[in-house]
N, C-alpha and C positions, 0 to 999 in steps of 0.2 A: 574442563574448568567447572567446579560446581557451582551450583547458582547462590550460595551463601557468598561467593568472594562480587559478588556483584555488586553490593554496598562500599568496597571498597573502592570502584573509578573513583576519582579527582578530577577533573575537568577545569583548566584555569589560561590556558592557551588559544586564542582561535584560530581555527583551522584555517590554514595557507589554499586557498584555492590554485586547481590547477592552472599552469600558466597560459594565460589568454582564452582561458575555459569560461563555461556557463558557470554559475554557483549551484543551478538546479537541473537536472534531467526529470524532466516528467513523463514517466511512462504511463501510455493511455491503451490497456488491451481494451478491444471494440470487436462488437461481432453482432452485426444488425441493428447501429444505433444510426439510423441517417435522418431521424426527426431532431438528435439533440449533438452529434458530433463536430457539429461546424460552432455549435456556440461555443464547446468545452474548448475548442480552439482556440477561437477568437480570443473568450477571456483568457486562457492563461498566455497568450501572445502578448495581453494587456500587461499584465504585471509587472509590477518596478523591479524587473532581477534581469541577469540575464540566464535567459531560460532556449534551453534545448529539449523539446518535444521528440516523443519517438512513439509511433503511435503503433500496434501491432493486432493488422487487419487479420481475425483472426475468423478466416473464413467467410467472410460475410456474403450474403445470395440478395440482401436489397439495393440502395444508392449510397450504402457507405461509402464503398472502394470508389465511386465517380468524385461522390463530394472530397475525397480525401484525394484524389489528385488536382485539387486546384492549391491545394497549401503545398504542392511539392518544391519549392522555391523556401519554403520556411520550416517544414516540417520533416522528418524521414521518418516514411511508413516501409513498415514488412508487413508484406502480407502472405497469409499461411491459405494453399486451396481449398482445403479444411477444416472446419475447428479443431481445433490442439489441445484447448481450455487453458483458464487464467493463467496459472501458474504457468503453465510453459510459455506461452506468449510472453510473459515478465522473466524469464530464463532465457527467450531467445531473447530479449532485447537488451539484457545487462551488459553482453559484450560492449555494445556500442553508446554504451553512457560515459560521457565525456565531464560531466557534474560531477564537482564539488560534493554534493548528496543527489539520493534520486529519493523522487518520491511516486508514488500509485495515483493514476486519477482514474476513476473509473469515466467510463466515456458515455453517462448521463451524465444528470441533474441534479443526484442525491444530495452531495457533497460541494460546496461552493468554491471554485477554482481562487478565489480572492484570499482565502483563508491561506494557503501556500504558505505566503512571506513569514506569517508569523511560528508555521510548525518549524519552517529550516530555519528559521534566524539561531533559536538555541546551539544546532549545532555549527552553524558557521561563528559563533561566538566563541565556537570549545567550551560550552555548559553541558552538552549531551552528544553522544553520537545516536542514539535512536529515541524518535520523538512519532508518539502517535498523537492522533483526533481523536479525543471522548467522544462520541454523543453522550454520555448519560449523564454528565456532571451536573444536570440538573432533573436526572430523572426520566425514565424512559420516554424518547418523544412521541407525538402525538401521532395514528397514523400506522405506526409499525406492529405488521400481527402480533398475535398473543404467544405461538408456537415462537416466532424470532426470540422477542423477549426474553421465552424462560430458557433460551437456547444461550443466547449472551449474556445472562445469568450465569449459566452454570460454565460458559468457558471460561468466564471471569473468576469463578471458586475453583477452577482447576488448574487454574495457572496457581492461586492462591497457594493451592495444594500441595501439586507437584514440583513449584519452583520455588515457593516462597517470596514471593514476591506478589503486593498488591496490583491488582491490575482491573481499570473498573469495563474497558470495549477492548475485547482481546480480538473482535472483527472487524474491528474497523478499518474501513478503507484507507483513508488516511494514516500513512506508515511512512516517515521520513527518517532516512539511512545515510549515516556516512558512506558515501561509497566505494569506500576501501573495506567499510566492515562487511556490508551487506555482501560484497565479492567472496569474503573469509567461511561465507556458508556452507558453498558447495549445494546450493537450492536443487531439491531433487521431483518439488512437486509438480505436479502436471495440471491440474482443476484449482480447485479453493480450500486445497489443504494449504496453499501459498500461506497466507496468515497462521496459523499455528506452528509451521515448520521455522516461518522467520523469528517469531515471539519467543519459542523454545529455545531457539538457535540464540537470538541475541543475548538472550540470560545465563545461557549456558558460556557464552560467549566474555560473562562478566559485566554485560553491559546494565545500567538501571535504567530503563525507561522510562521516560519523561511522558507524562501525558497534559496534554493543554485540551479546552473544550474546543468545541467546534461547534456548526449549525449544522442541522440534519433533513433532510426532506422526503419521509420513503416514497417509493414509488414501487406501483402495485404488479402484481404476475400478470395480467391484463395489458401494460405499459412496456412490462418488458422485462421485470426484472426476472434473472436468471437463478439468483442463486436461492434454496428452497430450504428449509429447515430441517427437512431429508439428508441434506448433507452434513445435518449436526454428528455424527455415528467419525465420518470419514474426521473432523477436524478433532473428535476425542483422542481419537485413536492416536493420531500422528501427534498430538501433545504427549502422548504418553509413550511412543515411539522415540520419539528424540529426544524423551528426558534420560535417555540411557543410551543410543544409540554414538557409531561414533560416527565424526565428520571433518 
């Protein structure tokens, strides 16, 4: 499907949630976060949905895997001996998404678990089936290095590019899917090509992406964060991989 027919969806029906299902699956790959995993819990346990957690221990050598056995009554975790990296941990957990849509939480504090209700509402409404998080709707926020920046820049003019289609946080975390469409991938990535293989996919897919803002908080390589600007090369490449490739 070329990415021109993508203006064409219509959206006017809301989507039937599965019968006596969650409306959301929240997948939370985690690999060494045991200062902030129990809160991303907590609040998204909070939220007015019904919500299925599936949390994918991916690897972890601190107190994750401990803290993460006391939600096991509320939560299902897999966990991997190994790191496997994002994407595959989000590959092995799609099997058992039971939601209406799933959506990525990463398992800090970047990203506020409250915001949820308002990315999937669209598509439980049948307005959208793929619905991201800006951060930048008002402009790079404060906080996040300067290599990120001109990184999420330029993924942004490459979707532009290669798909036609406006797109202002092609990395954002926050990425909320039908999930009957997201299944339609065939996700092959294993790291943090995850985002670009899905962006590519869904426009290829026909889909228009919806983007709504969101609040943003980075946090620094000292803290924890994993993913590095170094990786900007691997997420070019797979935009430009699956703007041709088949699936």
């Amino acid at each position: 499907m070329s990415p021109a027919s993508a203006s064409s969806k219509v959206y006017s029906q809301p989507v039937m949630p599965f019968p006596g299902g969650p409306e959301v699956t929240v997948l939370v790959p985690a690999l060494n976060e045991e200062h902030t995993i129990a809160e991303v819990i907590d609040r998204v346990l909070k939220l007015p949905l019904k919500v299925e957690i599936i949390v994918i221990d991916d690897g972890s050598t601190d107190k994750t895997t401990e803290i993460l056995a006391r939600y096991s009554d509320r939560v299902r975790v897999l966990r991997n001996e190994k790191p496997s990296g994002k994407g595959n941990a989000i590959r092995q957990a799609l099997p058992f998404a039971t939601g209406t849509t799933v959506i990525v939480q990463d398992a800090d504090l970047e990203y506020a678990p409250e915001e949820i209700p308002n990315l999937i509402r669209p598509i439980l409404e049948g307005r959208a089936s793929v619905v991201y998080g800006t951060r930048f709707s008002k402009g790079m926020p404060a906080g996040m290095a300067l290599p990120n920046k001109v990184v999420n820049v330029l993924l942004a003019w490459s979707v532009r590019i290669l798909f036609f289609q406006k797109l202002t946080d092609e990395a954002t975390c926050y990425k909320a899917f039908r999930t009957d469409v997201i299944r339609k991938m065939n996700l092959t990535c294993r790291r943090f090509e995850f985002c670009p293989e899905v962006t590519a996919k869904s426009i290829r897919l026909g889909e228009r992406i919806l983007e709504l803002p969101i609040s943003y908080v980075p946090r620094s390589k000292e803290a924890g964060k994993k993913i590095r600007w170094t990786d900007a090369p691997d997420a070019f490449w797979t935009l430009f991989k699956h703007r041709f490739s088949k699936f």
